[in-house]
Kinemage of the C-alpha trace (Angstrom):
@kinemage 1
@onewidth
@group {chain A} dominant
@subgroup {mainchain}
@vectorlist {calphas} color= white
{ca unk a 1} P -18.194 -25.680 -15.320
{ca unk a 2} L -20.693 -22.684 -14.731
{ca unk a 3} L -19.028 -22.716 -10.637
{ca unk a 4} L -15.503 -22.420 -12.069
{ca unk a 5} L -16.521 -18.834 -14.586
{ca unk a 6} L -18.032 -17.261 -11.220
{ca unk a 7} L -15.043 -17.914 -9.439
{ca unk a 8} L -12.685 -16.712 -12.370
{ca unk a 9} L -15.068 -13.969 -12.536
{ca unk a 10} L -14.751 -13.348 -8.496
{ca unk a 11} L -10.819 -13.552 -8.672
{ca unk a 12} L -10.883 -10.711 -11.454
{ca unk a 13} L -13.372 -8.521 -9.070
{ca unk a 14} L -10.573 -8.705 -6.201
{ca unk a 15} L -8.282 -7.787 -8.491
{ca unk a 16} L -9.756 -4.649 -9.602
{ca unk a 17} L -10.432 -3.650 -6.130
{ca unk a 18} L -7.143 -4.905 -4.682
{ca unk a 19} L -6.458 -1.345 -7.058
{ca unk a 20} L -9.278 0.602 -5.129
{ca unk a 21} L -8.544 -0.212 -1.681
{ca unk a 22} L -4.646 -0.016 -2.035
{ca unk a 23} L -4.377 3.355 -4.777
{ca unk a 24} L -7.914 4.567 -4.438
{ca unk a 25} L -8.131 4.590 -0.463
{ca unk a 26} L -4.330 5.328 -0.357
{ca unk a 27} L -5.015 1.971 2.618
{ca unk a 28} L -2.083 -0.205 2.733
{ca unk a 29} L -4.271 -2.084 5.638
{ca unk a 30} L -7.204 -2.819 2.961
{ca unk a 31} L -4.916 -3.422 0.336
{ca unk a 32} L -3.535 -6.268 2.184
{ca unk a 33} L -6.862 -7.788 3.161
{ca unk a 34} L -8.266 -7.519 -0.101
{ca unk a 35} L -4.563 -9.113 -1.816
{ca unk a 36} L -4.704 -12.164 0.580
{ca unk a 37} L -8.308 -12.662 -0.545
{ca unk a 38} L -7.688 -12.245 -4.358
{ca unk a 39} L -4.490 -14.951 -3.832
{ca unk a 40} L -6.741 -16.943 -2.222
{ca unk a 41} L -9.249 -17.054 -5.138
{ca unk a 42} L -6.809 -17.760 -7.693
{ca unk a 43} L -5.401 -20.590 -5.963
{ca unk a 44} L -8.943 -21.573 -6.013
{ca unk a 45} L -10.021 -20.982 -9.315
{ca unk a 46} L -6.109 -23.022 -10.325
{ca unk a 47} L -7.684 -25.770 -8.585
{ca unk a 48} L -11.107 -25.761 -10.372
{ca unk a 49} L -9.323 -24.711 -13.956
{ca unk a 50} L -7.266 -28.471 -13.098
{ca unk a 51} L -10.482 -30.178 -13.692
{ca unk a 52} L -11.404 -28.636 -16.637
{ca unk a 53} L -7.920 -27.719 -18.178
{ca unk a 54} L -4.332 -28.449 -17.037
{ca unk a 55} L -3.223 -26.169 -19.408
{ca unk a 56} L -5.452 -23.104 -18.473
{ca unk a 57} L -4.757 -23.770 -14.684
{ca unk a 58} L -0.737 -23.754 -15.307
{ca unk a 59} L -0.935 -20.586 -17.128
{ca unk a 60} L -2.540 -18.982 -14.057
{ca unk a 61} L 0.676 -20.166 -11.818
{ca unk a 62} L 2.550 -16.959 -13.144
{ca unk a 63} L -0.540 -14.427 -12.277
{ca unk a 64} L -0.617 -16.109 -8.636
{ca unk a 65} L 3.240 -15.539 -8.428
{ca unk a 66} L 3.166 -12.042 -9.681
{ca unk a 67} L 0.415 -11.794 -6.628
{ca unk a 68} L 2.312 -13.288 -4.317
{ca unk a 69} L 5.410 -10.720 -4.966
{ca unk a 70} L 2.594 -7.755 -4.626
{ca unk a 71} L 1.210 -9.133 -1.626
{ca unk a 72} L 4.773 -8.841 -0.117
{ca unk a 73} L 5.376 -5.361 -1.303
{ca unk a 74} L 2.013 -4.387 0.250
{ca unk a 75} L 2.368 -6.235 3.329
{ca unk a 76} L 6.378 -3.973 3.435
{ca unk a 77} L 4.671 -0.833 2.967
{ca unk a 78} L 2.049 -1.528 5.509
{ca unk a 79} L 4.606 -2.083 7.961
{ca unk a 80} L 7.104 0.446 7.153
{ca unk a 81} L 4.602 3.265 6.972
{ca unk a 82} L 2.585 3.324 10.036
């Protein structure tokens, strides 16, 4: 239980600087990096939210969506602004 509130915890840390490397930085390039990182931590903390509570880990499937639409939009305007 105490492993699955670090890795919420860890998730929300991307997520702030997901905001720092893409606005802060003005870096499409660390945006992206940090995005795909964040994604990957929320499919992992779905996964350990399962165990505890179905219900808590299907109300993060919206969130991870939402990410996956910004990771696309990032991933654009990395490759459309050199």
């Amino acid at each position: 239980m105490k492993a699955t509130i670090y890795i919420f915890a860890l998730q929300f840390v991307f997520n702030i600087a997901w905001s720092g490397a893409f606005f802060g930085l003005r870096s499409p390039y660390y945006g992206l990096i940090v995005i795909v990182l964040l994604w990957l931590m929320i499919l992992l903390t779905i996964f350990k939210f399962w165990q505890v509570s179905r219900n808590a880990a299907l109300l993060l499937v919206p969130y991870i969506l939402w990410v996956s639409f910004a990771m696309a939009l990032n991933y654009n305007i990395m490759v459309l602004n050199p």
